[in-house]
N, C-alpha and C positions, 0 to 999 in steps of 0.2 A: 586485493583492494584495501585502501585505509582508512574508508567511511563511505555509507549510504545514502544519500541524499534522496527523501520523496518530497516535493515541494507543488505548488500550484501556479497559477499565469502565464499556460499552457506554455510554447516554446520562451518565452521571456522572463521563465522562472530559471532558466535555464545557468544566470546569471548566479543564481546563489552558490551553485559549485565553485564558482570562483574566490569565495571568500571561504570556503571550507577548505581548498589548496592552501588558500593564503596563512589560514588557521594552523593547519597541519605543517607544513614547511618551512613556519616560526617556529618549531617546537622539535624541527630535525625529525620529520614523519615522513617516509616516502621512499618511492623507488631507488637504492643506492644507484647513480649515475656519476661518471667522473665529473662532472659540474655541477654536485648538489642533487640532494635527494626533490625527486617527482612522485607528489601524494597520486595516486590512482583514486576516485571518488565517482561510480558508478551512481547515475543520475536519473531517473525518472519523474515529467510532471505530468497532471492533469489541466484538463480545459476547466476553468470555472470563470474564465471573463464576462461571464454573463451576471455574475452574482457584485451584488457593488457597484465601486466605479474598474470598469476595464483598463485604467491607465494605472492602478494601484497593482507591484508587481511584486514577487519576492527579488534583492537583490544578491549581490555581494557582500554590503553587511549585513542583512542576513542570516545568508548562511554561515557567514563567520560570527555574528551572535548564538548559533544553534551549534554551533561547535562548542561552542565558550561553556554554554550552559548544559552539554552534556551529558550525562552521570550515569549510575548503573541504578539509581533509587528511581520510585512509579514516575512513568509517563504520562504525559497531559494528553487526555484524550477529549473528541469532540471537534468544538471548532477552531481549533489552532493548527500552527503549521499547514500543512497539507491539506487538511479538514478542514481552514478557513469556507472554504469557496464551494466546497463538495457538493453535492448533490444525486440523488437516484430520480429511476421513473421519469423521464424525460421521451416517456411514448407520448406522455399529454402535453406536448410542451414544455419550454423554456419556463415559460411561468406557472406552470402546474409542480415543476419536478416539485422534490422534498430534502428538503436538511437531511447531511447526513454529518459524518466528521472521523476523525483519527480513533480505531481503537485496539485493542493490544488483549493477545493474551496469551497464557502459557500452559502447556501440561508436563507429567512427570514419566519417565521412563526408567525406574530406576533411581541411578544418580544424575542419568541425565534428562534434562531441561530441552523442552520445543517451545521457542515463542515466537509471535508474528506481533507483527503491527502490520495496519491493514488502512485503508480510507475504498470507496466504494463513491464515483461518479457515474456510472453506470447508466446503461439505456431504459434498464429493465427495473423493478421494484426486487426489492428485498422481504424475506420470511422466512421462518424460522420454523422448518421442517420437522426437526427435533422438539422441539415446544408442543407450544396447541396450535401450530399450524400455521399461526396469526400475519399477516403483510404490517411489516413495520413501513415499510415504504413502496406503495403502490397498490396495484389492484392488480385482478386478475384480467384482462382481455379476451376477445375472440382473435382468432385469426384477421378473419377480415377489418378488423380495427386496426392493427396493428400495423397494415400494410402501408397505409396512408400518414402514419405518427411518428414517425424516425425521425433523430435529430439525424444535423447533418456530419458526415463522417467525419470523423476525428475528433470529435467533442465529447468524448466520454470514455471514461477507463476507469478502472480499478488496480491501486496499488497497493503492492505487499508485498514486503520484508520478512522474510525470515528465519532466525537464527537460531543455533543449536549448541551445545558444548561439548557434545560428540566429536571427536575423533573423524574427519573424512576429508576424504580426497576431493581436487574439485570436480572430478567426473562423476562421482555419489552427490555433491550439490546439484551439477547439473542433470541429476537423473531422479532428484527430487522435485525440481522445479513443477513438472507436471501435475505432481499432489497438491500443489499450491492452485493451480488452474480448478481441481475439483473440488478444494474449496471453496472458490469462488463461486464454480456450477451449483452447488448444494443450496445454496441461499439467494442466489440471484438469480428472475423470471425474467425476461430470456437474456440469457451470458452469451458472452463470446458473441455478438452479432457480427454486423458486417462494419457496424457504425463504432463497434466498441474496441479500445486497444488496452489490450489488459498486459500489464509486466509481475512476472513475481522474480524476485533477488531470496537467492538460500547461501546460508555464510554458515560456517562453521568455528570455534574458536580451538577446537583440539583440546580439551580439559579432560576427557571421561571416552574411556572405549566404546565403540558405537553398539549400540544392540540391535544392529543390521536395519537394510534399508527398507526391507517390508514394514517393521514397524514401526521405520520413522516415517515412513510414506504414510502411512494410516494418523500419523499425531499429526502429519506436516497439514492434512487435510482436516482436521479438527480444528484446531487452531487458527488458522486463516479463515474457515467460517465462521468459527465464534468471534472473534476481532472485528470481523467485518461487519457482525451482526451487534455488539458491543459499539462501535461506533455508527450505527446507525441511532441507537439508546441514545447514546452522550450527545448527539450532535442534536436531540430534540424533536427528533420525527415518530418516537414511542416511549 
């Protein structure tokens, strides 16, 4: 692929890939084809139509303004991009859930580099296990509360990118993927529901030999909780 896109306006954000092609294949980025190179631009959004006005969507420019702008320097984290609209804890409702937003972070291996960017719209609340415990977003439930409080399916996900400057195949990305998933389990009360559609994307840039996939599976899982638990902070809900 020749860019990630995590954006929000549930399927209608879907739009802003298109101006991340457009971005990329002014610039001769993309799949060599006899008629002109085709950018590949792997796409995931989240539902937050609920936050705002619902007709306010990400577009095509856009996402060709988020190409434009870029860079390898800090990411804005919180409520921009993806983050705009987020939110967690959606057992109490639409209008109970809680801000959350974009956030990012990295660790060291060596020479090589694991970092995620993460957002968290999720059913469940957020905490921070590794801490003092604390629910940055949510509470704790019973069972029987819980049954009766689901949003309705497909309105909530968690997204996260993850990249590394290791050396790997795409079948070590895809068999990292699932470290990303127990990121998300680590900090999120209750993950993975039935309501919830969580994506994680693992990219590689091939800089640094890899120091094997155990323990990039163990960073790839660090980092996507802290990200997610980091943009919960930024987005104003702790």
């Amino acid at each position: 692929s020749h860019a990630l896109l995590l954006t929000g306006g549930s399927a209608f954000g879907l739009a802003a890939a298109d101006g991340v092609m457009r971005w990329l294949e002014a610039r001769g980025h993309g799949q060599p084809t006899p008629f002109g190179p085709v950018p590949i631009v792997p796409a995931a959004v989240l539902y937050d139509l609920g936050v705002g006005s619902s007709q306010v969507r990400p577009d095509a420019g856009a996402g060709e303004h988020a190409a434009e702008v870029a860079s390898d320097g800090p990411v804005l984290t919180g409520r921009v991009g993806a983050g705009t609209g987020a939110t967690a804890f959606k057992l109490d409702g639409f209008d109970r859930a809680v801000p959350t937003g974009i956030g990012t972070a990295a660790v060291r291996l060596g020479a090589v580099t694991v970092a995620a960017i993460a957002v968290s719209n999720a059913v469940g609340g957020l905490r921070d296990p590794d801490g003092d415990g604390a629910w940055l977003a949510g509470r704790d439930l019973p069972l029987d509360a819980v049954a009766d409080l689901f949003a309705p399916a497909g309105t909530a996900t968690s997204l996260v990118a993850v990249v590394t400057d290791a050396r790997l195949e795409k079948a070590a990305c895809r068999a990292l993927a699932p470290a990303g998933h127990v990121g998300i389990i680590h900090v999120t009360r209750p993950s993975h529901t039935a309501h919830d559609g969580d994506t994680v994307f693992v990219a590689a840039t091939g800089v640094h030999p890899s120091p094997g996939t155990a323990a990039l599976g163990v960073a790839v899982q660090r980092v996507v909780a802290a990200a997610l638990l980091q943009g919960v902070r930024a987005g104003g809900a702790a």
